[in-house]
C-alpha positions in Angstrom: 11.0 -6.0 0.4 14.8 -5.1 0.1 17.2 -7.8 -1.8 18.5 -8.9 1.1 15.1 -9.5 2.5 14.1 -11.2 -0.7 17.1 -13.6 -0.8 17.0 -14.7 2.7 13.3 -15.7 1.4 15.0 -17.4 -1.2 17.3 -19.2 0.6 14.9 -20.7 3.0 14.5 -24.7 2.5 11.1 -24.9 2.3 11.1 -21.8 0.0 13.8 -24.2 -2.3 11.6 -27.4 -1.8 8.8 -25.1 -3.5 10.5 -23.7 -6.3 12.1 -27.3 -7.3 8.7 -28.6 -7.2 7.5 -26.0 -9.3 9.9 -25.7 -11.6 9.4 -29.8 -12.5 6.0 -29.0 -13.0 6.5 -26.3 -14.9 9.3 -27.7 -17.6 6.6 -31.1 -17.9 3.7 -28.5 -18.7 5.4 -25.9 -21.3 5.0 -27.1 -24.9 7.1 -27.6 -27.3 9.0 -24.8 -28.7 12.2 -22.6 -29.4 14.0 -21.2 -25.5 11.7 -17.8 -26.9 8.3 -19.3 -26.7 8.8 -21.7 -24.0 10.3 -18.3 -22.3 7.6 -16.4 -23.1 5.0 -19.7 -22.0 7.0 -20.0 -18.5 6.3 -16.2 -18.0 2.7 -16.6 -18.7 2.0 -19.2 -16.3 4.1 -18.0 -13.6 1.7 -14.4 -13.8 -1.4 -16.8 -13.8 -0.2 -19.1 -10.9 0.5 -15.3 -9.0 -2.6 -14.0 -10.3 -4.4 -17.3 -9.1 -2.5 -17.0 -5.4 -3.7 -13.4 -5.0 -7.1 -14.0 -5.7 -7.7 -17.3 -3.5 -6.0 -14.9 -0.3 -8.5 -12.1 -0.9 -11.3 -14.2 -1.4 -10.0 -15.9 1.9 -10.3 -12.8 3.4 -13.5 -11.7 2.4 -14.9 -14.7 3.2 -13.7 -14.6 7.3 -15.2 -11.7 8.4 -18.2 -11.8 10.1 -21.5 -9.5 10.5 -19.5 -6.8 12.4 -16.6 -5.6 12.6 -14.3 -2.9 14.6 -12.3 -0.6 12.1 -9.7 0.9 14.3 -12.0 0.2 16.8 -14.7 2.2 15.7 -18.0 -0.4 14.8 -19.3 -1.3 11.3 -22.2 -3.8 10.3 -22.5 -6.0 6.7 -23.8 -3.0 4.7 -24.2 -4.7 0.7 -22.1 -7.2 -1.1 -20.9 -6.7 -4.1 -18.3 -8.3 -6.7 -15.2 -6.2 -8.0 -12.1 -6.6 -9.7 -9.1 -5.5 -8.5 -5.7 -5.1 -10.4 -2.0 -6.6 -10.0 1.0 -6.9 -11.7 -0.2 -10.4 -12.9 -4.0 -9.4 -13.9 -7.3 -9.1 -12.4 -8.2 -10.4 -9.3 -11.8 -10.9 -9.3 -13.0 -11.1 -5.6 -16.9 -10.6 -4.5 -16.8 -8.8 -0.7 -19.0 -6.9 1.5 -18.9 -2.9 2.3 -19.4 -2.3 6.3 -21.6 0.9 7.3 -20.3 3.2 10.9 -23.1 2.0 13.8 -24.8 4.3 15.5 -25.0 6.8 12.6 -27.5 7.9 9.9 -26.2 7.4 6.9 -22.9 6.7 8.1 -19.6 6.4 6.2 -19.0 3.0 4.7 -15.6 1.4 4.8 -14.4 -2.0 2.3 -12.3 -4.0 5.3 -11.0 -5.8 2.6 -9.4 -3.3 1.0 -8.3 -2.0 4.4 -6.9 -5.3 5.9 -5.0 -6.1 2.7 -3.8 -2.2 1.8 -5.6 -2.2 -1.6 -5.0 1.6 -3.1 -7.6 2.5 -5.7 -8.4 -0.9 -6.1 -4.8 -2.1 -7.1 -2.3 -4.2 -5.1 0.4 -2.9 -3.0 3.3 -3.8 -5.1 1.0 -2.2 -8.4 0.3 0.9 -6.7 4.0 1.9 -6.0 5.0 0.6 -9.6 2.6 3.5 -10.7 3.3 5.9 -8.4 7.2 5.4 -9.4 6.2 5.3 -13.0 4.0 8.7 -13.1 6.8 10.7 -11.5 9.0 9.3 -14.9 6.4 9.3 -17.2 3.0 9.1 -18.9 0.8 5.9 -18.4 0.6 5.2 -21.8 4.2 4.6 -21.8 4.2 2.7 -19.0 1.3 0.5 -20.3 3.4 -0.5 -23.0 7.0 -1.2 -20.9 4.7 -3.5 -18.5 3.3 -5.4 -21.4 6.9 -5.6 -23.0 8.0 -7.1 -19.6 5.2 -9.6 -19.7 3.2 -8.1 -17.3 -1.0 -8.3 -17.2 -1.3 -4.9 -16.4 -5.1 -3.3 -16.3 -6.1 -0.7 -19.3 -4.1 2.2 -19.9 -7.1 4.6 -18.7 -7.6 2.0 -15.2 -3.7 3.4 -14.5 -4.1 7.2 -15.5 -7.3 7.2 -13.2 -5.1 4.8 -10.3 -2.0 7.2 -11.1 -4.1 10.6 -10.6 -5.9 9.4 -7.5 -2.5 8.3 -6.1 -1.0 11.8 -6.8 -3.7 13.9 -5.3 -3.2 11.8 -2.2 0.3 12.5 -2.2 -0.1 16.0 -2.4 -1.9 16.6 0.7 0.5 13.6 2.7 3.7 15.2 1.5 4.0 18.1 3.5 3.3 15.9 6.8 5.4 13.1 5.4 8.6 14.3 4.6 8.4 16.5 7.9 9.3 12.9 9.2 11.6 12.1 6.7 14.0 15.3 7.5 14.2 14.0 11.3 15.5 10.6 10.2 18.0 11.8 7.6 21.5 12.1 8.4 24.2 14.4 6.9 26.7 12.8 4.6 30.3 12.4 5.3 32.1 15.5 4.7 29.5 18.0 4.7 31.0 21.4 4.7 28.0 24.1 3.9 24.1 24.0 2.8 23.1 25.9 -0.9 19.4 26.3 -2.0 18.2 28.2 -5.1 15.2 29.3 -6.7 14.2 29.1 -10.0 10.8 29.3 -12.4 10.6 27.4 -15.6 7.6 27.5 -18.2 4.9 24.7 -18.6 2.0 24.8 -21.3 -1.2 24.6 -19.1 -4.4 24.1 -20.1 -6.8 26.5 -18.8 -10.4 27.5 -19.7 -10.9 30.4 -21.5 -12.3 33.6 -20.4 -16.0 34.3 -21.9 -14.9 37.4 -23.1 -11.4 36.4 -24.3 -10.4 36.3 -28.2 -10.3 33.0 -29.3 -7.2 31.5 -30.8 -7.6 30.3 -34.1 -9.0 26.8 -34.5 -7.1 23.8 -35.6 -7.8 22.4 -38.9 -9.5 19.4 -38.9 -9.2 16.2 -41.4 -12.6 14.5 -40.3 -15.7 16.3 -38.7 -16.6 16.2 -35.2 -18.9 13.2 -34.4 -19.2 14.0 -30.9 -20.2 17.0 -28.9 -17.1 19.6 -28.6 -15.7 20.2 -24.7 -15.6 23.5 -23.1 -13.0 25.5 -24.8 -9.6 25.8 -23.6 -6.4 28.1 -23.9 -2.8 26.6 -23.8 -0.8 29.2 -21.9 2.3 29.3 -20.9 3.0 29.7 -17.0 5.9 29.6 -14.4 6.3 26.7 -12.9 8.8 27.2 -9.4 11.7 24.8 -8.9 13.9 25.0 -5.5 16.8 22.7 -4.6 18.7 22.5 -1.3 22.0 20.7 -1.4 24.5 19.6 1.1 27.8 20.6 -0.3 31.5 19.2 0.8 34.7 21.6 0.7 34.8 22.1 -2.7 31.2 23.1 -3.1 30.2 20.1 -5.0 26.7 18.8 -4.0 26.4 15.4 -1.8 22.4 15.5 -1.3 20.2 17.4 -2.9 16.5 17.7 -2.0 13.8 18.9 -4.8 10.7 21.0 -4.8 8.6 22.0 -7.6 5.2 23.6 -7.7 2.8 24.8 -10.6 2.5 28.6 -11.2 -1.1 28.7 -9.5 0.6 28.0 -6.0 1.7 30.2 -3.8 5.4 29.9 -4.1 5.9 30.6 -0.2 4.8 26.9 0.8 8.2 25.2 -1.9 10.3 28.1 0.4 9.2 26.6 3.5 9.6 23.1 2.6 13.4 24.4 1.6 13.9 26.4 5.0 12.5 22.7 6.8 15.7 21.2 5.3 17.9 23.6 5.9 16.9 24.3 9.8 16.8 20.1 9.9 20.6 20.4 8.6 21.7 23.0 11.0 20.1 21.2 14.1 22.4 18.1 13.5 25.8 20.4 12.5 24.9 24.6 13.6 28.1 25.3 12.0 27.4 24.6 8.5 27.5 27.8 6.2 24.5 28.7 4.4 24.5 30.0 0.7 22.1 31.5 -2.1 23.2 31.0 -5.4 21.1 32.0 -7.8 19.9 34.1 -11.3 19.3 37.5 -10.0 15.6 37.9 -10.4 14.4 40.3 -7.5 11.5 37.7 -6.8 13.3 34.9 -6.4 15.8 36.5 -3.7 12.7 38.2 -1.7 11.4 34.5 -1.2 14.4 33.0 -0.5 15.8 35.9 1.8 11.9 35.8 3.7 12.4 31.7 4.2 15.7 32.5 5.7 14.7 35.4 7.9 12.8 33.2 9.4 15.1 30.9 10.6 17.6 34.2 12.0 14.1 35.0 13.7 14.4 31.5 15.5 18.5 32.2 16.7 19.4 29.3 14.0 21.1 31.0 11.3 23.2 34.4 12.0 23.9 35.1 8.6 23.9 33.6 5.0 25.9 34.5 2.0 24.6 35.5 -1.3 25.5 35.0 -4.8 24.4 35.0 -8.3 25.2 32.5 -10.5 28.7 32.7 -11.9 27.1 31.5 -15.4 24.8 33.9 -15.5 26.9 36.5 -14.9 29.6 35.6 -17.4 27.2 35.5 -20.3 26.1 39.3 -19.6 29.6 40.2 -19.1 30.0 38.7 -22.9 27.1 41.0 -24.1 28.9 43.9 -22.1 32.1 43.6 -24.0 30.4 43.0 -27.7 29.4 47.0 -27.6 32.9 47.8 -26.2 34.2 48.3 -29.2 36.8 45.3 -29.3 37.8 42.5 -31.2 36.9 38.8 -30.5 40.6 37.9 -29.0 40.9 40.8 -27.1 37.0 40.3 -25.8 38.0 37.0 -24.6 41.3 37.3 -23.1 39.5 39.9 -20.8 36.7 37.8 -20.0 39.1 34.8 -19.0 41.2 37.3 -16.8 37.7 38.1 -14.9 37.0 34.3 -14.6 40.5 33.7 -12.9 40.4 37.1 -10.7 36.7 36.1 -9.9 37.8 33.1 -7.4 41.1 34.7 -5.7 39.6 38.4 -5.3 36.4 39.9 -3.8 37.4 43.3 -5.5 36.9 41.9 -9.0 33.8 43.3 -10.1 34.6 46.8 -9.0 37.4 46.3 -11.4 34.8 45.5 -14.0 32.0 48.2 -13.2 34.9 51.2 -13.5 36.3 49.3 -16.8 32.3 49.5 -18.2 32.4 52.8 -16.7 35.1 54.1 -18.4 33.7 52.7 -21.8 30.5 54.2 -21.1 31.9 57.7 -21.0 34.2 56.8 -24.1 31.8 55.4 -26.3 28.5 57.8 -26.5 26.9 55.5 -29.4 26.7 52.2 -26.7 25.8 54.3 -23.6 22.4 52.8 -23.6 23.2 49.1 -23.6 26.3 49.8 -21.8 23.8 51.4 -19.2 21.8 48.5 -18.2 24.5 46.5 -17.6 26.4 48.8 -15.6 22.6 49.0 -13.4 22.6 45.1 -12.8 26.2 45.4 -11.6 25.7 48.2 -9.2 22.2 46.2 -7.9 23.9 42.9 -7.8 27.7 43.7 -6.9 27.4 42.6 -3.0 26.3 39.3 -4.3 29.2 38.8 -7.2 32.2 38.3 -4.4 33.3 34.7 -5.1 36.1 34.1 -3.7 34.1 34.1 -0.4 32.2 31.6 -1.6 35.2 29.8 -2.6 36.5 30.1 0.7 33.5 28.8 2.6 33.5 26.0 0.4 29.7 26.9 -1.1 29.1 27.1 -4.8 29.2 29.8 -7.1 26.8 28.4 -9.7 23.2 27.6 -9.3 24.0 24.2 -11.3 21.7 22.0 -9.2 18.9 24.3 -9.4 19.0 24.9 -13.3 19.2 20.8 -13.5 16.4 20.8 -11.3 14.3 23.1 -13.7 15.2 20.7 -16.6 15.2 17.4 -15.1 12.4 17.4 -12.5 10.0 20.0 -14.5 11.3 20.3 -17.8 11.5 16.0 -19.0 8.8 15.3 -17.4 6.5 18.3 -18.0 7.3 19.2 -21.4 6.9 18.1 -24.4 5.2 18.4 -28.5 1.6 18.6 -27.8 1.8 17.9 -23.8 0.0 20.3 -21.9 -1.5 20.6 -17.9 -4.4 20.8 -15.6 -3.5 22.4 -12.4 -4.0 19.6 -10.3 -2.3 16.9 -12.7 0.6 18.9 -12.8 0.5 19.5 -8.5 0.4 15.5 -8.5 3.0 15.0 -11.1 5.6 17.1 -9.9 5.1 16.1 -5.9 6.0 12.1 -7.0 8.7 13.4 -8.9 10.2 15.6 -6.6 9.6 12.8 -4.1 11.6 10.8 -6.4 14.5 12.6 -7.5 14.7 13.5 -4.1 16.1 9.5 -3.1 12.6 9.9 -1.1 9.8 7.9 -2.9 10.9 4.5 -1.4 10.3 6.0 2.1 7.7 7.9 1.9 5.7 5.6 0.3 6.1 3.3 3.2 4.3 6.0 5.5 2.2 7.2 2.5 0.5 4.0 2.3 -1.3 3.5 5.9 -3.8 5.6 4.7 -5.3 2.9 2.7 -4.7 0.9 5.9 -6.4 -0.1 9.2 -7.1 -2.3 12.0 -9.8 -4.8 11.4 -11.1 -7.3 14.1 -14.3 -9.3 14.7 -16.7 -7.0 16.9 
């Protein structure tokens, strides 16, 4: 429910009538006490008058159907009762119900209409299902365990929410593509668009993997009390290169309005984040075909063949004439700072050239022909820093077309792959990373879908199309 939803509910007078009566009750029944304890009382009876509320409408429920039903129309007979608890904000909800099984089929699939009427996801409540799915895009469950207990919450155990969490994340993995398909079409372009920027980047996450039979092992860890139980299959921690991509609609100044977020564990084929990118960026030219189209990024060669085969793609469909290229101004300055360390020249003079390059960089395309035949020059001149003066002088001459800023500037795109660096650290980095934190494949997938979703200013929406899979039609037969 939005606020304004909620305080029209509010504001109703029967909704008044109840919460006078209530709160009479209430202040008659709290005990004695300091404001903290009759605080912390009033909180504990308001969960168990919710938790109470819950249970009576499910049992309700359970209760009114009959022998057989039609599940989106398709017909089910009473398969075998069976009593479960199901979790909420406010505790357990202990409800005994009946499974259905398909008619007409051996062995059919059984259904809970329960759990279908009332949207029950994994056996949790509507409202606690999007608190985790929200919370695992932030952080771990046993965190969140704690901040719902701290709120004075009756949340479920800590390994009931990673289990609810993980099941919640796979789902969303294979919804998401589908999903935010729908999402694009009802998104409108901010005020003062001007251009559209995506960039590609990789960033490393400690995965856990299982290791090879006929792989060295890594030296054990030290142990301060024998193993009791029996050990698990042995695993490696390895390093791998998670992909991040951002597209962001940019106003005159290049300075990002929306930006959308993708991120994908090094085992996927990095092709399905571009084409999740390219969706956005063909959904932006549909509403406004005039928007210029940048690629700011570091210049590794892999990144610009995705990004450059995502966009070909949309030139292939008469959308896009032409984008413009650039590497990341930041990048670029830092190597220019290595370049003039083995030029042979002080620190002042080292920096008043580099500023002079910053400040020709954004008036004149020509700029970093000025630079290559300065390094030139020193290469010739200086015999004992020809090698490192070498492979600087290569990533100019592979990179120069994409070094002309002041085109940028005058489109009005960036010239700095900010959004996609922050991307890498916010999205991947905070959530992924961390002393002894390491990943499963398809954790990670999950993880990194909710918080993209998230960060994204999608979640809220998403979920409400996300969660008619645990929906459906139930009538009597």
């Amino acid at each position: 429910m939005t606020s304004m939803t909620v305080s029209k509910l509010i504001a109703k007078k029967e909704v008044q009538k109840a919460i006078a009566q209530s709160r009479a009750l209430l202040r008659c029944a709290l005990p004695e006490g300091t404001f903290a304890e009759r605080e912390e009382a009033a909180l504990a009876v308001s969960n168990e008058i919710v938790r109470s509320l819950l249970e009576e409408e499910l049992r309700e429920l359970a209760e009114g159907y009959g022998s057989e039903l039609l599940v989106d129309g398709v017909p089910y007979k009473e398969h075998e009762p069976g009593t479960v608890v199901y979790h909420s904000l406010c505790g357990g909800l202990e409800v005994t119900r009946c499974s259905y099984r398909q008619m007409g089929v051996h062995n059919g699939p059984t259904v809970v209409p329960l759990e279908l009427s009332a949207g029950l996801a994994e056996r949790t409540t509507p409202a606690l299902a999007f608190n985790v799915a929200h919370a695992y895009a932030q952080h771990d469950m046993r965190l969140h365990h704690d901040e719902l207990r701290m709120a004075h919450r009756v949340p479920p155990s800590r390994s009931t929410l990673e289990r609810v969490a993980g099941r919640i994340a796979e789902a969303a993995v294979q919804d998401a593509p589908r999903l935010e398909g729908q999402l694009r079409r009802g998104e409108r372009l901010p005020d003062g668009a001007s251009g559209v920027s995506i960039g590609l980047d990789r960033t490393a996450v400690a995965m856990r993997e299982p290791r090879a039979d006929d792989a060295p092992s890594k030296p054990a860890r030290k142990r301060r009390k024998p193993r009791v139980r029996r050990a698990p299959p042995p695993t490696e921690i390895n390093w791998r290169m998670a992909y991040v991509g951002t597209v962001s609609i940019v106003n005159e100044d290049g300075e990002a309005l929306v930006t959308r977020r993708y991120a994908a564990p090094a085992c996927d084929d990095p092709r399905a984040l571009v084409n999740e990118m390219v969706a956005d960026v063909r959904c932006t030219l549909t509403r406004q075909p005039d928007l210029p189209v940048g690629v700011v990024q570091d210049g590794a060669p892999e990144m610009w063949n995705l990004t450059r085969e995502g966009l070909q793609a949309l030139r292939d469909e008469k959308r896009l004439d032409t984008w413009h290229e650039g590497i990341d101004r930041y990048h670029l300055s830092e190597r220019l700072a290595d370049a003039l360390k083995v030029c042979n020249l002080v620190k002042e003079d080292r920096q008043r050239l580099l500023d002079e390059w910053t400040g020709w960089f954004d008036y004149c395309d020509g700029t970093i022909d000025t630079i290559e035949r300065y390094l030139a020059q020193k290469y010739r001149e200086l015999p004992a820093a020809r090698e490192q003066l070498w492979e600087h002088l290569v990533y100019i001459r592979n990179n120069k077309d994409r070094m002309r800023y002041a085109t940028l500037r005058e489109l009005g795109l960036p010239i700095g792959s900010g959004a996609t660096e922050s991307a890498a650290r916010t999205l991947i980095g905070q959530r992924a990373k961390g002393r002894s934190r390491s990943w499963v494949e398809p954790r990670l997938r999950g993880v990194l879908t909710l918080r993209a979703l998230r960060q994204s200013d999608r979640l809220p929406r998403f979920w409400s199309r996300f969660v008619r899979r645990y929906t459906a039609t139930v009538e009597a037969a």
